[in-house]
C-alpha positions as CSV (number, residue, x, y, z in Angstrom):
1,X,0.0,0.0,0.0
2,X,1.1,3.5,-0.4
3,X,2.2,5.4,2.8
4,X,-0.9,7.5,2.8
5,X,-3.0,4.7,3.1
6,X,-0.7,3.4,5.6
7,X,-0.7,6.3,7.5
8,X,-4.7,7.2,7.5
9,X,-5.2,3.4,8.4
10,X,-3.1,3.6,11.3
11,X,-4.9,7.0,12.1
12,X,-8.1,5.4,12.2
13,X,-7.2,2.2,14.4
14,X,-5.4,4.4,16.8
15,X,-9.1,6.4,16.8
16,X,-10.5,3.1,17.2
17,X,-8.6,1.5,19.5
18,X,-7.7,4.7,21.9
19,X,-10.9,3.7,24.4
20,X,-9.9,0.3,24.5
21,X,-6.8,1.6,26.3
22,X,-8.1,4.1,28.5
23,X,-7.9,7.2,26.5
24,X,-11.4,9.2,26.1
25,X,-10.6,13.0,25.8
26,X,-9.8,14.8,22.6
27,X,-6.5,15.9,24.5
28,X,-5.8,11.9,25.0
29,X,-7.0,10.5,22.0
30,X,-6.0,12.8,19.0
31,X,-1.9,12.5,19.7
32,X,-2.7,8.8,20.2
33,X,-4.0,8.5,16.9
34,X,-1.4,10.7,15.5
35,X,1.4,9.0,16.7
36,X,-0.2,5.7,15.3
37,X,-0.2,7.1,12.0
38,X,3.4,7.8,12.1
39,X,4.3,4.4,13.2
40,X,2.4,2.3,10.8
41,X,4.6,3.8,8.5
42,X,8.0,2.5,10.0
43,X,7.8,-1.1,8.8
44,X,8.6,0.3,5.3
45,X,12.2,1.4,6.4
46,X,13.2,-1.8,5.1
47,X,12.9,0.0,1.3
48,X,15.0,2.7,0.5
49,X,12.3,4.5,-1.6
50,X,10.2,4.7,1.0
51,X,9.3,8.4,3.1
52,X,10.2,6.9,6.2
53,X,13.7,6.0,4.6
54,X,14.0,9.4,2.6
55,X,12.8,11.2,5.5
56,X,15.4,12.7,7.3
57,X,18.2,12.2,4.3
58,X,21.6,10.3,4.8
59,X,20.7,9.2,8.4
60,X,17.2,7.7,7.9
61,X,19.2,5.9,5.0
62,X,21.8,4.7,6.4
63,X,19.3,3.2,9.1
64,X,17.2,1.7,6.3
65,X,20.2,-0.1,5.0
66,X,20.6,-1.1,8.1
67,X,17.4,-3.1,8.7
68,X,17.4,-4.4,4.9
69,X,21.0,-5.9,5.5
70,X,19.4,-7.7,9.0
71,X,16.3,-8.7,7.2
72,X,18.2,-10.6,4.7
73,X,20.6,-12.5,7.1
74,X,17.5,-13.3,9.3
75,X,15.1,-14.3,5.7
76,X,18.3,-16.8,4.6
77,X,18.6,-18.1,8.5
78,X,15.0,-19.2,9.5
79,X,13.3,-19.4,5.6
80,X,11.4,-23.0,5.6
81,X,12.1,-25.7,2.8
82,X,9.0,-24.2,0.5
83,X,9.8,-20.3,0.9
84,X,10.6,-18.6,-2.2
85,X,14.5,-17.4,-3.5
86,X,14.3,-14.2,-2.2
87,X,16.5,-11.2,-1.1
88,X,14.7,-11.0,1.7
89,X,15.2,-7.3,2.4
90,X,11.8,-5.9,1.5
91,X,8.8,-7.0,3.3
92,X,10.3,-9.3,5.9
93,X,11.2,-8.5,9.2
94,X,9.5,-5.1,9.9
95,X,6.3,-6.3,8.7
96,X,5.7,-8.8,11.7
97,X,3.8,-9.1,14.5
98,X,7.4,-10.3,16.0
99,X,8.7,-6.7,15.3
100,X,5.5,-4.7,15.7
101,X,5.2,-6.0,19.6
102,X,9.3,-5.8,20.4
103,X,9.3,-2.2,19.0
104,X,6.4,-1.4,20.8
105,X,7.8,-3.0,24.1
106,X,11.3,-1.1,23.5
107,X,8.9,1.9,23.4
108,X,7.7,1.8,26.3
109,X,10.7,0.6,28.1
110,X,11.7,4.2,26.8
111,X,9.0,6.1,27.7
112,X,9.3,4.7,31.3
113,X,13.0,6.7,31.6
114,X,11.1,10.1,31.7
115,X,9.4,12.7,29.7
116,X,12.8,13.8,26.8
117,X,12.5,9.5,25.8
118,X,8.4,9.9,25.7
119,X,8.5,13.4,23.6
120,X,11.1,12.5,21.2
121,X,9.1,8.8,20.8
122,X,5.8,10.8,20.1
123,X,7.7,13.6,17.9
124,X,9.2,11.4,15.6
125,X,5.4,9.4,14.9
126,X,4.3,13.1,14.4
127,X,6.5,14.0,11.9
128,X,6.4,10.5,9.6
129,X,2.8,11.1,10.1
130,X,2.7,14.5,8.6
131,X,5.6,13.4,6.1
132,X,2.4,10.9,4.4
133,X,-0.8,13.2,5.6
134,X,0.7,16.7,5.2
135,X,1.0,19.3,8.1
136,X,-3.0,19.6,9.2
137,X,-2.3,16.7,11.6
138,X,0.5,18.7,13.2
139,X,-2.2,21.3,14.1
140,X,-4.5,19.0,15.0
141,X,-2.4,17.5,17.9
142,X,-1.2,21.2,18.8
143,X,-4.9,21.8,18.9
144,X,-5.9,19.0,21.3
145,X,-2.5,19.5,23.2
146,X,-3.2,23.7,23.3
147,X,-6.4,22.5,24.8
148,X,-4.7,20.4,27.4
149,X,-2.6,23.2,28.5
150,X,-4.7,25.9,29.5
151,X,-6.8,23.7,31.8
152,X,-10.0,22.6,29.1
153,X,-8.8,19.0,30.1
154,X,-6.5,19.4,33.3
155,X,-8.6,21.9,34.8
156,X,-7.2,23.4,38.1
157,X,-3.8,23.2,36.6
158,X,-0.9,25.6,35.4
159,X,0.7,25.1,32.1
160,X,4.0,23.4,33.2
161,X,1.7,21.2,35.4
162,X,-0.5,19.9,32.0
163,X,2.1,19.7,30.0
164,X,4.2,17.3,32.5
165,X,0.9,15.8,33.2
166,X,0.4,15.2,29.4
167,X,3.9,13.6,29.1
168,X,3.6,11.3,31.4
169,X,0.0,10.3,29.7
170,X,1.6,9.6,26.5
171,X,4.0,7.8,28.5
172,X,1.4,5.2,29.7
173,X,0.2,4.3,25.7
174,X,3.2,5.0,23.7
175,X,4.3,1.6,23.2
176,X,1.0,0.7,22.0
177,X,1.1,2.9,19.4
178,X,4.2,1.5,17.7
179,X,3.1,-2.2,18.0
180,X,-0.4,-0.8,17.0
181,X,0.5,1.6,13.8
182,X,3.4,-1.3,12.6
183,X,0.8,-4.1,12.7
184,X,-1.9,-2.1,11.2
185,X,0.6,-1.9,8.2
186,X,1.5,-5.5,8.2
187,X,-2.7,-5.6,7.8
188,X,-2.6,-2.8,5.1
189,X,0.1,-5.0,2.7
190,X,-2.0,-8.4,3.0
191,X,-4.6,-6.2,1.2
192,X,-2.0,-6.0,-1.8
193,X,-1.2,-8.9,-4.5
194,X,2.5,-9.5,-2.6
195,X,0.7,-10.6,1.2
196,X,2.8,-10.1,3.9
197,X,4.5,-12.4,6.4
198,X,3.0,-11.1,9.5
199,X,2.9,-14.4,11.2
200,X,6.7,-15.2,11.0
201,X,8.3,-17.6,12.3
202,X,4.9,-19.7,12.5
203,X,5.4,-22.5,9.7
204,X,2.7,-22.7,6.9
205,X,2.7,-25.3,4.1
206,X,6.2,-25.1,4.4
207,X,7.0,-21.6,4.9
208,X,7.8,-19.7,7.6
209,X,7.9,-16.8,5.5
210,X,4.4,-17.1,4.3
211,X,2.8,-14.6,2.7
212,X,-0.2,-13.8,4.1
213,X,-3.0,-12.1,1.3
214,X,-6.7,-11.7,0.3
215,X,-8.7,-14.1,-1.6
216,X,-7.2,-13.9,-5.6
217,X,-10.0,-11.6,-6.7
218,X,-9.8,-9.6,-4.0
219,X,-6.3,-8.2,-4.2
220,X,-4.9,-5.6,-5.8
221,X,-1.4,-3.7,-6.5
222,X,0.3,-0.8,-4.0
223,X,-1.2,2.5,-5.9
224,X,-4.0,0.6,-7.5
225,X,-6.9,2.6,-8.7
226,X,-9.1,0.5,-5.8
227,X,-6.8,2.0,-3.3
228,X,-7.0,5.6,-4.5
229,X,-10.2,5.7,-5.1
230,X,-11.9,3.5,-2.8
231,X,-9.6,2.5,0.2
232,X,-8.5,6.5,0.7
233,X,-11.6,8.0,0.5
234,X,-13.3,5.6,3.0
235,X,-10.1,5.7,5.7
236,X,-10.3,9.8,5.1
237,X,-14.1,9.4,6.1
238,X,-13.9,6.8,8.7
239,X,-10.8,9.1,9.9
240,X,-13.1,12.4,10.4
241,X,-16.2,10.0,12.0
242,X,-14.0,8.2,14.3
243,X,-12.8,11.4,15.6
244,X,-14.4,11.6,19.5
245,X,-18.0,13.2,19.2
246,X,-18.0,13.1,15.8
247,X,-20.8,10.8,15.0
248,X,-22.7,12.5,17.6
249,X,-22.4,15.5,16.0
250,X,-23.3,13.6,12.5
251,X,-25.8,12.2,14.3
252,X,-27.5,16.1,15.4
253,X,-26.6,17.3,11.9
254,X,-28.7,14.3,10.1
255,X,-31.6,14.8,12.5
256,X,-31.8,18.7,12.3
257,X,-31.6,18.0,8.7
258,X,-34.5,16.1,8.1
259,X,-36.7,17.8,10.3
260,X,-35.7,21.2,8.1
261,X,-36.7,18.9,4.7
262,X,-39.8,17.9,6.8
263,X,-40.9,21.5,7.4
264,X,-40.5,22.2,3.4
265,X,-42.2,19.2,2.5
C-alpha cells in the first residue's frame, strides 16, 4: 500500500482502539491517533524509496540499510524448505507481528525513563505522520494538546503542570502505538497482490515466511486505482467519523436536517 494509506489506516485504528486503552478526551485521543499514523509507516524502512527512509536524508538511509541488511541474514537463516528465492530485504522482518510487539515494548521501556524519551518517541510518529498526511495533523495534535494546556482537560492546573501531566499520559500508551501503527501496516500490505508475512516464524505449508494475502480476486497492486479511489476516501471518512463526538455531531446534523426537509415538505 502507499504510505498514505498506511498512514490514515493507522490513524483510524489508533481512533478506534484509543478507548480500548483508556484514553477518552480529545487531548488523550488525537496524539494517540497521530502517533499511530506515524508508526504504521515505520515497517517500510526496510525499502529505501520509502518516506520513512528518505525522511530525514543520509541518516534515515543509512538506518534503512541497516534493517534491509538484517532482514536478509535473518530471511536466509530461518526461511522454511517451501519459501521462495528471495533477497529477503523488503517486506520481511518489519512487517511482523514479532517486530510490531518488540518495537512497541522497547517503546515503552523508553517512555518509562522520563518525559525527553516519551517526547522524542511521540515527535518522531508526528513527523512520519505529517511526512504521508501533510501538516494539518501537526495542528491538529497542537490543537488538542493547546487544549490540554490551559486547563480545558487538566482543569485546576498551570501550564508546566498539564504539560508534564500530558507527558507522562503519552508515556502510559506510547508503546502501544508502535506495536499498533506497525501491525496495522502488516494488515494494510496483506490487502496487496504480494501478502505479507506477518505471522513469522509460525510454519505454513512449508514456509515460515508465508505470505499472508486476500482471496485472488480480492487483491490488488500498491497505488491501485481501488486504493485511490476506494480505500483512501473511505479511511479519510472513517478518519473524520471516528474522531471523539463526531458521530454525535453527525448524528444532530442528520436529524436537524431532516426535520428542516420535513418543514418544506
Amino acid at each position: 500500500m502507499m504510505g498514505r494509506s498506511h498512514a490514515l489506516s493507522g490513524w483510524c485504528a489508533g481512533l478506534a482502539v484509543a478507548p480500548l486503552v483508556g484514553l477518552t478526551s480529545v487531548a488523550e485521543v488525537v496524539p494517540f491517533a497521530a502517533a499511530t499514523a506515524g508508526y504504521a509507516l515505520l515497517p517500510d524502512l526496510d525499502h529505501p524509496g520509502a518516506s520513512a527512509s528518505r525522511l530525514l536524508g543520509p541518516v534515515t538511509g543509512l538506518i534503512s540499510g541497516a534493517i534491509r541488511a538484517f532482514s536478509s541474514v535473518l530471511y536466509r537463516l530461518t526461511k522454511g524448505p517451501r519459501d521462495e528465492d528471495s533477497t529477503g530485504k523488503h517486506r520481511h522482518a518489519t512487517h511482523t507481528l514479532v517486530a510490531a510487539v518488540l518495537l512497541g515494548m522497547l517503546a515503552a521501556s523508553l517512555g518509562d525513563r522520563g518525559k525527553w524519551a516519551v517526547l522524542a518517541i511521540a515527535v518522531t510518529g508526528l513527523v512520519l505522520a505529517a511526512d504521508a498526511l501533510g501538516d494539518w495533523i501537526v495542528l491538529v495534535v497542537l490543537a488538542a494538546a493547546g487544549w490540554s494546556v490551559f486547563g480545558a482537560a487538566l482543569p485546576g492546573t498551570g501550564a508546566a503542570d498539564a504539560v508534564q501531566a500530558g507527558l507522562t499520559q503519552i508515556g502510559g500508551w506510547i508503546g502501544a502505538a508502535v506495536a499498533l501503527g506497525m501491525f496495522v501496516h502488516c494488515l494494510g500490505d496483506s490487502l496487496t497482490r504480494s501478502g505479507c508475512p506477518w505471522l513469522w516464524p509460525l510454519p505454513i505449508r512449508g514456509e515460515t515466511w508465508y505470505e499472508l494475502r486476500l482471496p485472488k480476486p480480492l487483491r490488488f497492486s500498491t497505488g491501485h486505482w481501488c486504493e485511490r479511489m476506494v480505500i483512501v476516501p473511505l479511511l479519510t471518512l472513517g478518519g473524520v467519523l471516528l474522531l471523539p463526538g463526531a458521530l454525535q455531531a453527525a448524528q444532530r446534523l442528520f436529524d436537524a436536517t431532516s426535520i428542516w426537509i420535513a418543514g418544506q415538505s
